[in-house]
C-alpha positions in Angstrom: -5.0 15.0 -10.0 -2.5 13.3 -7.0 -2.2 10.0 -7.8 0.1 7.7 -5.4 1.2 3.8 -5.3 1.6 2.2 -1.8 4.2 -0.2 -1.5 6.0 -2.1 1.3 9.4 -3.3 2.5 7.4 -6.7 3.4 4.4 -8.3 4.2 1.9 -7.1 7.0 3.6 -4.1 7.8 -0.1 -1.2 7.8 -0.2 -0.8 4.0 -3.8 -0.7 4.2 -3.9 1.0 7.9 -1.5 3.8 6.3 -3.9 3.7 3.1 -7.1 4.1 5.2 -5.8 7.3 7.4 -4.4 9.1 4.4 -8.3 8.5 2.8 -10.1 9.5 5.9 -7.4 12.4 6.1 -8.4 13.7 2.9 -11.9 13.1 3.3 -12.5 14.9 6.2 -10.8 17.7 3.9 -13.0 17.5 1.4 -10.8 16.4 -0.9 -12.3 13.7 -4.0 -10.4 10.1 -3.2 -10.3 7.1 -4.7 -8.9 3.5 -3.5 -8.2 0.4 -5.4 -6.8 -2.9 -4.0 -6.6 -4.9 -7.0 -5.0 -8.0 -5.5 -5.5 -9.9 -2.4 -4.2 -13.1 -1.1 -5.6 -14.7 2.1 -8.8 -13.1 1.2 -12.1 -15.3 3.1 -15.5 -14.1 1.7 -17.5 -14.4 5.3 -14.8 -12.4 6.4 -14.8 -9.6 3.9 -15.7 -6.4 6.7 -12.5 -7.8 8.5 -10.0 -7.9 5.1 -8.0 -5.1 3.4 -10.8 -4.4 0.8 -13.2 -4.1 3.4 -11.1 -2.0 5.9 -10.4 0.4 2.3 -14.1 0.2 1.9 -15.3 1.8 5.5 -12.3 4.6 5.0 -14.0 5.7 1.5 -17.8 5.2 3.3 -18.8 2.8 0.8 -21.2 -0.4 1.2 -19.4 -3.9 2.1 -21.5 -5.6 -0.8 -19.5 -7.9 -3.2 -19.9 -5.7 -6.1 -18.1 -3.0 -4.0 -15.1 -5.6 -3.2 -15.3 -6.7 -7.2 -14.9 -3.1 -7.9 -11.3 -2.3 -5.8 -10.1 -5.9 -5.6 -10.5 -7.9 -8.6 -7.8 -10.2 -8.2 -8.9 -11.7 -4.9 -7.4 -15.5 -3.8 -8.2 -17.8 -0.4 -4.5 -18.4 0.4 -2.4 -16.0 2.3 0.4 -16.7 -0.3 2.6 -14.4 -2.8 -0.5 -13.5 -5.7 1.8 -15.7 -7.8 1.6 -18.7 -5.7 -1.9 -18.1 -4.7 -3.1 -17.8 -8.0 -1.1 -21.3 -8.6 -3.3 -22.9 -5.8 -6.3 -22.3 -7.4 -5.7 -23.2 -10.9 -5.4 -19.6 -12.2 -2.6 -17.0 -13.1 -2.8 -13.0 -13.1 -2.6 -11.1 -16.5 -0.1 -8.5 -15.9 -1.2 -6.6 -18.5 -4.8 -6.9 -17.8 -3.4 -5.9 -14.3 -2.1 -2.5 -15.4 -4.5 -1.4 -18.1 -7.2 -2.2 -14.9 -5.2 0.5 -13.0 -4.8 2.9 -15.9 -8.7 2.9 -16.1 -9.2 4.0 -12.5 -6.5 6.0 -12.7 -8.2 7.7 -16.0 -11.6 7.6 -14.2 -10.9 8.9 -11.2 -12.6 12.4 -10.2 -9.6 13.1 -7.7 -7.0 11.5 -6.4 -6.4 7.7 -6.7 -4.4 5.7 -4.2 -3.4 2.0 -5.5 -2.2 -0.4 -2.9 -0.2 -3.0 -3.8 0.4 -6.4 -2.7 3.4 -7.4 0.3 6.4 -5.9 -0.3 8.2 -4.5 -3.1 10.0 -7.6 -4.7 6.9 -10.0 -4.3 6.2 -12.0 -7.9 2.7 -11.4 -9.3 3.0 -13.9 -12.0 6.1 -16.0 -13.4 7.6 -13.1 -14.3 6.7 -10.1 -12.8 7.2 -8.3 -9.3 5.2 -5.6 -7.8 8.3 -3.4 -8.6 7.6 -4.3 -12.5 3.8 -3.0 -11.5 5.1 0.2 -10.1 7.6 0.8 -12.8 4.7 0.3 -15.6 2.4 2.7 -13.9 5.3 5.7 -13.5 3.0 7.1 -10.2 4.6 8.5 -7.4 5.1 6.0 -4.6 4.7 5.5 -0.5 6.9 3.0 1.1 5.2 2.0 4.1 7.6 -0.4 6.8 7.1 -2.3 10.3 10.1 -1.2 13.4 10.7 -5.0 14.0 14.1 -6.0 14.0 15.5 -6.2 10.7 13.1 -3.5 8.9 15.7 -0.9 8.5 17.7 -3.7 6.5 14.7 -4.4 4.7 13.8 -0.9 4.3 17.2 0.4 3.1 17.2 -2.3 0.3 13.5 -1.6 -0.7 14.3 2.3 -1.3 17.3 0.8 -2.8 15.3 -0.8 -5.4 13.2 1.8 -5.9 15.9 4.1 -7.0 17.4 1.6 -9.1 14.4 1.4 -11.6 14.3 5.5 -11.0 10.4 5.7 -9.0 9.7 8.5 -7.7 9.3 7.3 -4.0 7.7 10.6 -2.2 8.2 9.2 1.5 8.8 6.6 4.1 6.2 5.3 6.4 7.6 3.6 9.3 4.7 1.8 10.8 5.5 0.7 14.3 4.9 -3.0 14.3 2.9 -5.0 17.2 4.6 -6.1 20.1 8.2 -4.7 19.0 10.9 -3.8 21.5 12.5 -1.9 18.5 12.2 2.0 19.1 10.2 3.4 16.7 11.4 6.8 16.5 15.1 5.4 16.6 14.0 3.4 13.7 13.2 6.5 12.0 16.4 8.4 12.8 18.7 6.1 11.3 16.3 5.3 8.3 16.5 8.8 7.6 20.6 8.7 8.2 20.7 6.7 5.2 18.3 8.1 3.2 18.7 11.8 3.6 16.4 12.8 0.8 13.7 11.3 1.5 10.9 12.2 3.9 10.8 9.2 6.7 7.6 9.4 8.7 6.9 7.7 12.2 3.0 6.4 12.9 2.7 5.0 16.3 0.3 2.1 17.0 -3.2 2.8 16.9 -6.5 1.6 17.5 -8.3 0.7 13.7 -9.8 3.8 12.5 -8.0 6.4 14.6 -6.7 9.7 13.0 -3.0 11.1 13.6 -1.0 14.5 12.4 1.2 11.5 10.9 -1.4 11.3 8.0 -1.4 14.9 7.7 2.4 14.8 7.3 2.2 11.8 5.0 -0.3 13.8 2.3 1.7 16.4 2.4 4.7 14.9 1.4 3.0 12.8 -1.5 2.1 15.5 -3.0 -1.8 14.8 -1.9 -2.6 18.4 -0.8 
């Protein structure tokens, strides 16, 4: 079984939209897949069908009841805030440990592969302590790295992988996701990303309507080690 953590270099980048091709990818090739989204900020209830859950939901073909969203996103909080702060707002903190042994469980009961999707971008606090990098680092699964091509992502890129390395992850690719409305060229984006990170596979997904398919996720599976 091909496990795989999806990260970010930021916030609102296509974590999910990256999350929900790769499942629909492997889906369509029979494969056995799993998704869990076990925190969410920003999160309205009478707006579930419309939130990451429930966009992670439709890719795996399962019902948008509130079981289902209890099942993949435990964690879930009203304000689109850092989980720390969120959680803060609403009288609450997250377990970090709870957190992980949660994952571990999918991760043991999975029947196939199991893709965990974090929450914003690499550095973003969980609790008073710990980051999502602490998350990855505890979990040891191989990771995506999804960015945006707005100005400033390569910076923000760079210093994510940069990260990564430092606490030794495994990071199996680079998504560069290209980001509404940019005048940054996407696949110039992706030629200096890969400049500076020469051993890493740095993938370009153009725009795309919700739901559509694209050789990108092929490409992307393949280099996560998903097929």
């Amino acid at each position: 079984m091909a496990s795989l953590f999806i990260t970010a270099s930021g916030t609102d980048v296509g974590k999910t939209f990256v999350g929900a091709g790769l499942i629909r990818y492997l889906r369509a090739k029979g494969e056995e897949i799993d998704a869990i989204k076990p925190i969410i900020s920003g999160f309205d209830p009478d707006r579930a069908g419309d939130s990451d859950s429930g966009m992670l939901l439709r890719a795996l073909g399962l019902p948008l009841t509130e079981e289902e969203i209890e099942d993949i996103s435990p964690w879930r909080f009203s304000l689109p805030l850092s989980p720390d702060m969120a959680a803060r707002h609403e009288g609450k903190e997250i377990d970090f440990d709870l957190l992980v042994s949660f994952c571990e469980t999918a991760l043991d009961e999975a029947d196939g592969s199991l893709l965990i999707e974090g929450v914003g971008g690499v550095m973003v606090p969980i609790d008073q302590t710990n980051t999502v990098l602490d998350w990855i680092t505890e979990l040891q699964l191989p990771v995506l790295l999804v960015a945006g091509s707005y100005l400033g992502s390569i910076s923000h890129t760079l210093t994510a992988a940069e990260v990564l390395d430092q606490e030794e992850c495994d990071l199996r690719a680079i998504v560069v996701s290209e980001s509404e409305g940019s005048h940054v060229p996407l696949y110039e984006t992706v030629a200096t990303i890969s400049r500076f990170l020469p051993a890493v596979e740095v993938i370009a997904l153009p725009r795309l309507e919700p739901g559509a398919d694209h050789p990108a996720f092929a490409q992307i599976a393949k280099a996560c080690g998903l097929v």
